[in-house]
C-alpha positions in Angstrom: 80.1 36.7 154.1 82.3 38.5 156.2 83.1 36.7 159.2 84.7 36.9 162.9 83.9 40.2 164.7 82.9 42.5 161.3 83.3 46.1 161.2 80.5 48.0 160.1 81.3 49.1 156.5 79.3 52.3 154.6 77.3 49.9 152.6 76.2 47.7 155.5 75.3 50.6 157.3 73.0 51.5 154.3 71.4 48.2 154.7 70.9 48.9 157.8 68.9 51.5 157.2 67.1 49.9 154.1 66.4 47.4 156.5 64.7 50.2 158.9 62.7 51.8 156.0 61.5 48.5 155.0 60.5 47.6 158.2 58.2 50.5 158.7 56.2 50.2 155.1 55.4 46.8 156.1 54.4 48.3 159.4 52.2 51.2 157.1 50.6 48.5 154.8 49.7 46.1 157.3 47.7 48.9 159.3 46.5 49.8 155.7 44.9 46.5 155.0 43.3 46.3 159.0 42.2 49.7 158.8 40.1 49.4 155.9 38.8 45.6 156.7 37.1 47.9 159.7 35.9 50.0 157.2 34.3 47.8 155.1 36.3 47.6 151.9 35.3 46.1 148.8 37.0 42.7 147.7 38.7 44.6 145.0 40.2 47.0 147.0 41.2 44.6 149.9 43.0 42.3 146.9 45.3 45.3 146.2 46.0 45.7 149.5 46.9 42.5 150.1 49.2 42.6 146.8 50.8 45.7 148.5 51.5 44.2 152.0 53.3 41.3 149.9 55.3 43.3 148.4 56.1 45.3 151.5 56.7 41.7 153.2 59.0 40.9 150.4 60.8 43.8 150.4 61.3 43.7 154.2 62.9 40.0 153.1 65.4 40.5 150.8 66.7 43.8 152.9 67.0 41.2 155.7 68.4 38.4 153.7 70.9 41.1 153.0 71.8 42.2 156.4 72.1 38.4 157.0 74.3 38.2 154.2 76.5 40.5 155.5 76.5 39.3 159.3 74.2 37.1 161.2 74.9 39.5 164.1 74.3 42.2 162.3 70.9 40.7 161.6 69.9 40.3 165.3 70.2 43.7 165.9 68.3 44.9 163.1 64.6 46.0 163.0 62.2 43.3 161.5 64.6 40.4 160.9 63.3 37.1 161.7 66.0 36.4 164.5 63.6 34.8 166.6 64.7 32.2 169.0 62.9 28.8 170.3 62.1 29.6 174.2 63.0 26.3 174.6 66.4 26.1 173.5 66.8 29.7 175.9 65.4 27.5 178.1 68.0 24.5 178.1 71.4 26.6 176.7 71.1 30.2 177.4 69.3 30.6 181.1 71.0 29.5 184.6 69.4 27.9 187.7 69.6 32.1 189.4 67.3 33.6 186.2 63.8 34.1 185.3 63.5 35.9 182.0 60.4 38.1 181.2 59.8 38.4 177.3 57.3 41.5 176.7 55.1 41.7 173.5 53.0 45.1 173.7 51.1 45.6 170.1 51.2 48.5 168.3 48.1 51.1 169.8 46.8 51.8 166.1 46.5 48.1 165.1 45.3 47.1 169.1 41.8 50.0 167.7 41.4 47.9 164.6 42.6 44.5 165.4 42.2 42.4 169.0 45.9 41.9 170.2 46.4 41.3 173.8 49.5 42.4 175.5 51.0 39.5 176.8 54.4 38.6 179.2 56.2 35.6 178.5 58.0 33.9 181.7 60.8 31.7 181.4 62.6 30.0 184.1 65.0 26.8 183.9 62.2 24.5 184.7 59.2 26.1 183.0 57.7 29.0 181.1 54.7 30.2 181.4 52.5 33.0 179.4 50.6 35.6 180.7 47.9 38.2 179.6 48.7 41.2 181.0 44.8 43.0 182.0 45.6 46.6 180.3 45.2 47.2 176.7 49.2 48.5 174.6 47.0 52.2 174.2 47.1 52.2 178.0 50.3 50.9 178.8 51.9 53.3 176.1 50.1 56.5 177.9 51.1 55.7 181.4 54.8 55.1 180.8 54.7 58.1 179.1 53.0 60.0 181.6 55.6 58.2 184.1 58.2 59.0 182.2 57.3 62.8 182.7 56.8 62.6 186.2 60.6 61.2 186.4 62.3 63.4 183.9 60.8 66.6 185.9 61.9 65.4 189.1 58.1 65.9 190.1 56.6 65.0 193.2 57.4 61.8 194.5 54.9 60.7 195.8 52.7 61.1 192.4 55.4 59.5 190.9 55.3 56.3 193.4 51.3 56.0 192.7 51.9 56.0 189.3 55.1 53.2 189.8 52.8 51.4 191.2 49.6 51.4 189.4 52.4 50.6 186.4 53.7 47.8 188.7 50.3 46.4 189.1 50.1 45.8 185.1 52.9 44.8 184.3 54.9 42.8 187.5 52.0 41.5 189.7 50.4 39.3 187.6 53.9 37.7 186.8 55.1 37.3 190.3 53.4 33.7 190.5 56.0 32.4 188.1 59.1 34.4 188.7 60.9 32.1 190.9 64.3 33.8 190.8 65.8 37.1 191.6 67.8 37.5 188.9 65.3 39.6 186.2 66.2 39.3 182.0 64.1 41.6 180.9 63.2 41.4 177.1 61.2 45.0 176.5 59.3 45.9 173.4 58.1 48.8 172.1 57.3 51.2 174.8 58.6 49.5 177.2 62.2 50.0 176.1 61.4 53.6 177.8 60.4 52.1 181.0 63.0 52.2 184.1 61.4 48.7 185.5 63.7 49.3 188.4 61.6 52.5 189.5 58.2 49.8 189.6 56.4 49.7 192.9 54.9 47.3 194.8 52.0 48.9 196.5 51.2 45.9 198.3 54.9 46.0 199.8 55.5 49.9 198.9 58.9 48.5 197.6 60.2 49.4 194.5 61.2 46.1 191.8 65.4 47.4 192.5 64.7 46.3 196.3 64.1 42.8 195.3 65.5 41.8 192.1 69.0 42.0 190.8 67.6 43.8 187.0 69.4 43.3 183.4 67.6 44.2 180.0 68.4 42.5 176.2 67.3 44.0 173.2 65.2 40.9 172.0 65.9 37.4 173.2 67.8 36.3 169.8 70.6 38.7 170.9 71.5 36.5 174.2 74.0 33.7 172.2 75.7 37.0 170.6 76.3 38.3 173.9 77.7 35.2 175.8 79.9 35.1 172.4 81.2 38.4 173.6 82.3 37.7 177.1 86.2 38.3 177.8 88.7 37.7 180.4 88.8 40.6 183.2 92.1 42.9 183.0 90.6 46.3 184.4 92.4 48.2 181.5 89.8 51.4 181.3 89.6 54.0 179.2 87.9 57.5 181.2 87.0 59.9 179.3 85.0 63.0 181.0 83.9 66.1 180.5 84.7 67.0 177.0 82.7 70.0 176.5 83.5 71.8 180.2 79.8 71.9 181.0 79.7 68.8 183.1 81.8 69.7 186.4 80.8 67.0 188.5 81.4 64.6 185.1 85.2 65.6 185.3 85.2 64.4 188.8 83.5 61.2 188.5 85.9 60.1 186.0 89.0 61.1 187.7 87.7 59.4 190.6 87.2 55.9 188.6 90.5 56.3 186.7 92.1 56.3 190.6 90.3 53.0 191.1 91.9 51.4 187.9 95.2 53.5 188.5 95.0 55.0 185.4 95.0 58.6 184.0 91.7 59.9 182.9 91.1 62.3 179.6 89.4 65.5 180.8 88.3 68.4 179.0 89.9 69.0 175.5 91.3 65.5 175.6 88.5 63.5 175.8 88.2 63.6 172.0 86.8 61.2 169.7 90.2 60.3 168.3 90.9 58.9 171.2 88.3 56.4 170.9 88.7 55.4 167.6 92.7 54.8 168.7 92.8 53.5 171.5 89.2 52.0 172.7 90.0 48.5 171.0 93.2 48.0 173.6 90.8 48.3 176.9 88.4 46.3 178.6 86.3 49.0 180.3 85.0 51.9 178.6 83.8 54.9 180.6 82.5 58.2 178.6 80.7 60.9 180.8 79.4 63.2 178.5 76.7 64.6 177.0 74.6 62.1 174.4 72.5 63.8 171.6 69.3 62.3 170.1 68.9 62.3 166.2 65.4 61.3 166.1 65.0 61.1 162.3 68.6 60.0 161.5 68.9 57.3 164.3 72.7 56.7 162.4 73.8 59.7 163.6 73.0 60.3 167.1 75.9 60.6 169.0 78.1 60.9 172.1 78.9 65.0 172.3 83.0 64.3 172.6 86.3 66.6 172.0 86.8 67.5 168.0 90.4 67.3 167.5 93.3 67.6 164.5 94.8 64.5 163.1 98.4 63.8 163.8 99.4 65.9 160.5 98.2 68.5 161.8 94.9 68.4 159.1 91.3 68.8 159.9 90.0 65.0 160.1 88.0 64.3 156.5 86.2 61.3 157.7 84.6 62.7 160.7 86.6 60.9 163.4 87.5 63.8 165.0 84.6 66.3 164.8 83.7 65.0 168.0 80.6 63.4 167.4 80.8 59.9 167.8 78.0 58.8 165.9 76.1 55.3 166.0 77.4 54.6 162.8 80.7 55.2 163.8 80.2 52.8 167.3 79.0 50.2 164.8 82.3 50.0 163.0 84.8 50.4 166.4 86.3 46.7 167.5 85.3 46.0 170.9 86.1 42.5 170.8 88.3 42.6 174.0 86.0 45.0 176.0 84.0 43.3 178.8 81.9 47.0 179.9 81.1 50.1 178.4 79.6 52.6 180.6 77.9 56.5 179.1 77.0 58.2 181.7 75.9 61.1 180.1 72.0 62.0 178.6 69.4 60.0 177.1 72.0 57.7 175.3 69.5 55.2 175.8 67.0 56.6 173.3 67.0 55.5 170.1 64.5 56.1 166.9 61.5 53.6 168.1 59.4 52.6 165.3 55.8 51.3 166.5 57.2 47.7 167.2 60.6 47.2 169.8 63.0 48.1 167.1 65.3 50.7 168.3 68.5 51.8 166.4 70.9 53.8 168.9 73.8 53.9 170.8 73.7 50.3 173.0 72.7 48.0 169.9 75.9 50.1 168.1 78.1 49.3 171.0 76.4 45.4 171.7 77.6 44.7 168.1 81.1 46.4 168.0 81.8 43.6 170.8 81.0 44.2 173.9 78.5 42.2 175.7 77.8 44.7 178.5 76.4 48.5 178.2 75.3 50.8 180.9 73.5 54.1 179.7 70.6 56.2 181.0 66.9 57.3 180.0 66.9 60.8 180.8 68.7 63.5 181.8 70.5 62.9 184.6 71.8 65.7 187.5 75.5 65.8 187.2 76.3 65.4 191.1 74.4 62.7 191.9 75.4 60.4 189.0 79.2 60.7 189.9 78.3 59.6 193.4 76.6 56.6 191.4 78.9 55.8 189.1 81.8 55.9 191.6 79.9 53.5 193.7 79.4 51.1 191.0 82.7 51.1 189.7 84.3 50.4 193.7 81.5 47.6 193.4 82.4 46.1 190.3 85.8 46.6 190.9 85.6 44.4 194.7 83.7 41.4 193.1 80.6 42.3 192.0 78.7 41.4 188.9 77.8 44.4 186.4 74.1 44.2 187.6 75.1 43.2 191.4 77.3 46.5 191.7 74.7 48.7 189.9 72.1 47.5 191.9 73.9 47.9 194.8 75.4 51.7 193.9 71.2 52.2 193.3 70.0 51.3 196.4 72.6 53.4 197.8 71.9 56.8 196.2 68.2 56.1 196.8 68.7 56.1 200.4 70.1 59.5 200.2 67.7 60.5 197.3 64.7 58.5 197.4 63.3 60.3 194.0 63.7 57.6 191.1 65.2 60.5 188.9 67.8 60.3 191.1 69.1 56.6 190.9 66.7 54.5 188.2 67.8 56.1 185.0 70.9 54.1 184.3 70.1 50.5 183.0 72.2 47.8 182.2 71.9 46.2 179.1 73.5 42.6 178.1 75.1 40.4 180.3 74.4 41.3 183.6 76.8 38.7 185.6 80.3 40.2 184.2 82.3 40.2 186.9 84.6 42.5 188.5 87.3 39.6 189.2 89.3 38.2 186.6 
């Protein structure tokens, strides 16, 4: 059992992967056996189906019991682990008197045709929980986020874009608002919903959109939350900017030479924002700024990476172990100590998409980072226009930076660029995931 802050090793990241693969066979045998109970199989053939799924479930087992072998932490950020957690004791240790914390389940749409799942909100405040049956069906919910989702990544009409935030706000918010009695928002996401800028969600009864009235901070899964109050550090506003590695991101170059003048520090531009530097110096900061591009392995969730500077090593020799091709990969994140870093911010490309299977379980650059050590990561769900998310980022930093929590000053730097840019595409891809109330102050 390794203990303290682990580093990802090659053969945990293989488990991590057996983990994945075993995860989805159950997922493929359990629709196997619903699909042909609809069909009307024969008592013989269900009985080898069932003998299958058991085996899948068992083999989805002992991968887990090895993950957990490995690292309990590692375990709650893997797919199909049984890291679930007692809403009670969230409840009593994990939630303040400021929180209300919304715990998504959204079934998968090929089991929701064969099997009657509803799609269901779980709300938990200090002093009670309540849950809800949300009145849309997961095939529904996964075709208008998606069709949201387009309208936001094309920068397309906005007010086609506010129908549809609100016709998605109606779904999924309204019926909740009864028992949210805080406006501080935990949002727990799952499956499709891990996609879904909830910040962007109007009201049409108020036309406001969800950012105007609640303070907003996601989690992976509600198992994760002890791991991330575990990771909280003292405040030193040591940051580490790196911008612009590949020249094609102008206004990148300027947003981190502007941040590095807040923390009176020197920024790495251009050809030396490499990955070297990361895997040198990132352990001796406490904020962690990359503006670059992200890249999206889809099939090989491992290996999606931050597009950074390839460099030499100190001899002078190519780098063998890929630490300095510039691609710093998810498996590589998973190995980096962050155990002294309070905020890591990529503001750069879809570094928030990872490989989703058909439940929540998403491998990619923030679970990487939320393991490494950190308990707060910032990244974005689409592809963001260069300009406007300097003026963003600048803004959030000069918030964080006078008092601010991590969700306070991103809030705050997102109301601010959506009165100059009202568009969503402009302001509501960057989301915060962890612990929201970080603060800028030591």
């Amino acid at each position: 059992m390794v203990t303290g802050r682990p580093q990802l090793a090659p053969e945990a990241a293989d488990l991590l992967l057996e983990a994945q693969s075993a995860y989805g066979l159950w997922q493929q045998s359990m629709m196997s056996v619903a699909q042909w109970k609809a069909a009307g199989a024969t008592a013989e053939e269900l009985t080898n189906l069932q003998t299958n799924l058991m085996a899948a479930e068992q083999n989805l087992a002992q991968r887990v019991d090895a993950l957990k072998g490995y690292d309990e932490r590692l375990a709650a950020l893997a797919p199909g682990a049984d890291t679930t957690i007692e809403p009670q004791f969230l409840q009593a240790q994990l939630l303040d008197e400021q929180t209300t914390l919304i715990e998504y389940f959204v079934p998968d749409p090929r089991l929701e045709r064969l099997i009657e799942m509803p799609v269901t909100a779980l709300v938990i405040n200090k002093a009670g929980m309540e849950l809800v049956s949300l009145p849309s069906t997961s095939t529904e919910i996964a075709n208008e986020v998606e069709y949201f989702r387009g309208l936001l990544d094309k920068n397309i009409d906005l007010s086609e874009t506010n129908q549809k935030a609100a016709e998605l706000h109606a779904k999924l918010m309204a019926p909740l608002q009864p028992y949210i009695q805080h406006k501080n928002l935990i949002i727990v996401p799952h499956g499709v919903l891990h996609y879904l800028p909830f910040a962007a969600l109007r009201d049409g009864a108020t036309d406001r959109y969800l950012i105007a009235d609640y303070t907003i901070t996601y989690v992976p899964s509600a198992s994760v939350m002890p791991i991330l109050l575990d990771n909280r550090n003292p405040n030193h506003h040591r940051l580490l900017a790196l911008g612009n590695p590949d020249t094609s991101l102008d206004y990148a170059e300027q947003e981190v030479s502007q941040i590095a003048s807040l923390y009176g520090t020197i920024p790495l531009l251009q050809a030396q924002a490499t990955e070297q530097q990361i895997h040198e110096q990132a352990a001796r900061f406490d904020v962690l700024h990359l503006a670059a591009h992200g890249n999206l392995q889809t099939y090989e969730p491992l290996q999606s990476h931050m597009v950074l500077a390839p460099s030499d090593s100190a001899d002078g020799q190519a780098c063998s172990d890929g630490r300095c091709d510039g691609k710093l990969t998810v498996r590589e994140v998973y190995g980096l100590n962050l155990a002294d870093t309070n905020l890591v911010v990529l503001s750069a490309c879809k570094t928030d998409l990872g490989a989703q299977s058909a439940g929540d379980e998403i491998i990619g650059l923030t679970r990487a980072f939320l393991y490494a050590g950190t308990p707060t990561v910032i990244t974005t769900l689409w592809n963001i226009k260069d300009e406007t998310s300097a003026q963003l980022m600048v803004a959030f930093h000069q918030g964080w930076r006078d008092g601010l929590s991590t969700a306070q000053a991103l809030r705050q730097a997102q109301i601010a660029t959506m009165n100059k840019h009202p568009h969503p595409y402009y302001w509501a891809a960057f989301v915060l995931h962890g612990d929201g109330s970080v603060g800028g102050k030591n």
